[in-house]
N, C-alpha and C positions, 0 to 999 in steps of 0.2 A: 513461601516464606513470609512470615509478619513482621507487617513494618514494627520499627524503634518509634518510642516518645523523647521528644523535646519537648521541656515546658523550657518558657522562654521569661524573661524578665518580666516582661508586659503580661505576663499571665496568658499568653496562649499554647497551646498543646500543638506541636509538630508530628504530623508524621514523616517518619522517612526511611530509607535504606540505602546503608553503606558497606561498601564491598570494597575487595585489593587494596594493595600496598605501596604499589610501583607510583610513584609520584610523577611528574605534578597531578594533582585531582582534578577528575573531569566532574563539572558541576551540572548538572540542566537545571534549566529556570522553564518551569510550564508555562501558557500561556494562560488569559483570561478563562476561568473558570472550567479549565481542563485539569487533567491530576495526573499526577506522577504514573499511572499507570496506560498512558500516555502509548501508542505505535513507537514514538520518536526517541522518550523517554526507556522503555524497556529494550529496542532495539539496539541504542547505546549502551545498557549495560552489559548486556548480549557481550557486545563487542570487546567493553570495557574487561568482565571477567576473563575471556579467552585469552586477553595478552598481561592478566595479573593487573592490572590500570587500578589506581584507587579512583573511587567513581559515587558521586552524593546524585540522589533525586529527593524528591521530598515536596509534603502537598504546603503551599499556603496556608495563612488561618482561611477558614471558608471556603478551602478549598479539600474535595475527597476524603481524605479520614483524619485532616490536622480538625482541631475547636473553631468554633464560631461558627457564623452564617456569613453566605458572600457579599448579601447587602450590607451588613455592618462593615465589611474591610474597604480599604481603597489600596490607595500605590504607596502609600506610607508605610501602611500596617505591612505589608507585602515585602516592602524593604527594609524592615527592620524584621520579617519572618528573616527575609535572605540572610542578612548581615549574621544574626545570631546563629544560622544554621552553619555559615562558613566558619564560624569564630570559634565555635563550641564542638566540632563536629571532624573537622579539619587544621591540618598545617601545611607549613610551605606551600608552594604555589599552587596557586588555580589557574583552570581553562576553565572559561565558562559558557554555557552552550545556551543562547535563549533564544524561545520561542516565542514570536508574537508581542504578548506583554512583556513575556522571561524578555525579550532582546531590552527593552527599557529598564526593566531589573538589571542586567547585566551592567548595560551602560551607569546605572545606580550605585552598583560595586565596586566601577570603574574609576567613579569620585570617591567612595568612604572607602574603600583600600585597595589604595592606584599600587602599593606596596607590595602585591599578594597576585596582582596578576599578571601573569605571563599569557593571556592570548584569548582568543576571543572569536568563538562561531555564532553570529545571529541566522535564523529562519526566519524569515519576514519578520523580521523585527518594526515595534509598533511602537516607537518612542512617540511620547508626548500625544497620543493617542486622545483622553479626555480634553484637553482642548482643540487641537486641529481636525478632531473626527466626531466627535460626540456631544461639545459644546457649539461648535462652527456650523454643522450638520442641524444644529435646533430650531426649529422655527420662535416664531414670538410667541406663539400661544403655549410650544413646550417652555421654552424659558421663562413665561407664566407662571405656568405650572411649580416648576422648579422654585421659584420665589413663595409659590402660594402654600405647595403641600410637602416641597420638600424632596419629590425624587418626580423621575418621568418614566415610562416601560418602555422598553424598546423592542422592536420585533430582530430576530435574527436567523439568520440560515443557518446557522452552527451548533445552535443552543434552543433551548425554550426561550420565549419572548424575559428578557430579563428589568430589572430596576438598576437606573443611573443616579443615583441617590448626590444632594447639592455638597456632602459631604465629598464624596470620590470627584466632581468636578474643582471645588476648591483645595482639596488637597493635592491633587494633581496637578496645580498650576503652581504649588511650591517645588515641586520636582522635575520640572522641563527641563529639558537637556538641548534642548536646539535652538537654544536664544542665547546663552551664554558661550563663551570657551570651552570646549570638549577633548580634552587629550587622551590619546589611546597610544600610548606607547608602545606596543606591543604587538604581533602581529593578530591582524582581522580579518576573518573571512565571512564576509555577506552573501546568504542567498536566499533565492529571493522567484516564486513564480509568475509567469505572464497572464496566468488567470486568476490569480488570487481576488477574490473579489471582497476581504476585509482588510485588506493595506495594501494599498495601490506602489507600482512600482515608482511615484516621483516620491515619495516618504523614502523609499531605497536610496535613491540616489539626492534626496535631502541630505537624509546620513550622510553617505558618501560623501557629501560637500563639505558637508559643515565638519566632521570630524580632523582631529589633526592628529595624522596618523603615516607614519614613513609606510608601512607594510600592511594596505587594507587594499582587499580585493572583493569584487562584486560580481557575483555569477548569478544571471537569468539564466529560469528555465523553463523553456517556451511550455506552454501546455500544464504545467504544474498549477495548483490550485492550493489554496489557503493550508489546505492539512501537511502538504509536502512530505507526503507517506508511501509512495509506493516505494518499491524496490530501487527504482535507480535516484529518488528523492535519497533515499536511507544511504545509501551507498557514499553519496554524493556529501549528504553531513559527514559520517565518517572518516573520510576520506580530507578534508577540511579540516577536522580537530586532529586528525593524524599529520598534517601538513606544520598545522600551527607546533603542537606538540614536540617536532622535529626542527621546527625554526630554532634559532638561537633561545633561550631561557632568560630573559632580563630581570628574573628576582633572583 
């Protein structure tokens, strides 16, 4: 099936796919330069279609088959993809399901329309990630660099060695979510593996802290790793957004 276009106000081109009716809509939010066509991402639609679920994925600008390049995006551009995807694409309420970066995008959604959401699955979710992990993590001669030329490379086990461009580090420190008030109204389900080795589990239970939330739960899963893709990972999301979905409805 081929994806749909979004063009967006800001003149970027979405790709995405939307399926079922049965509300509320299951959202995913990819993570850092991953794409909608995603283990995690397809396995939930999977899921989604079987029981009728209205259900959005869709890539980022810079990301899989939406416009742009990744180096020109940061967490802005990213959240104003999200916002216009749920706006234009959806009604009534959302679950929304993030991974990784998606969990910072979620929590993103969570401030510009606290109105729309009814519940909330992060997978290692990586809020505020360019400063606590990528700015912090710099040496002096990278944060040099960053002043002199404007981006730094960084090598990575998930991806090709990528660019942190000084753009996504100060854009990124307009959208922290762990230094101010964070209300999650809504029921939250964290999870989150013991081996992940690009967001450590005290960023997990950061969240956990700092969030102010009646109904947020936090599941380790010993042995799991960063992708949180096998079979009992997949089950395990599932089974979460089936929880939340079933909890009381607050839109």
């Amino acid at each position: 099936m081929h994806a749909q276009y979004l063009d967006t106000t800001q003149g970027r081109r979405i790709a995405y796919h939307k399926s079922g009716e049965t509300g509320p809509t299951v959202v995913f939010l990819g993570g850092l330069k991953s794409d909608m066509e995603g283990t995690k991402a397809i396995h939930l639609e999977e899921w989604a279609k079987a029981r009728g679920q209205s259900f959005l994925r869709f890539d980022y600008s810079g990301h899989g088959e939406s416009s742009g390049t990744f180096e020109e995006g940061c967490i802005g551009d990213w959240h104003e993809d999200a916002l216009e995807a749920v706006t234009a694409l959806t009604s009534g309420p959302l679950i929304l399901v993030g991974s990784s970066m998606g969990g910072w995008q979620a929590l993103l959604l969570a401030k510009a329309i606290p109105e729309r959401i009814a519940g909330m699955v992060t997978v290692a979710a990586a809020p505020d990630f360019t400063e606590d992990s990528y700015w912090a993590g710099f040496s002096e001669e990278q944060k040099q660099a960053m002043d002199a030329v404007g981006f730094v490379e960084l090598p990575s086990d998930y991806m090709d060695p990528y660019i942190v461009t000084r753009r996504m580090i100060e854009d990124g420190r307009k959208r922290l979510v762990l230094r101010t008030p964070l209300a999650l109204p809504f029921p939250v389900r964290m999870l989150q593996g013991t081996e992940d080795e690009a967001v450590s589990r005290e960023v997990a239970l950061r969240l956990l802290d700092h969030a102010e939330a009646e109904d947020i739960r936090l599941t380790f899963v010993k042995g799991a790793d960063h992708r949180f893709s096998d079979e009992t990972c997949l089950k395990l999301i599932e089974k979460s957004v089936e929880e939340v979905i079933s909890s009381k409805v607050h839109v």
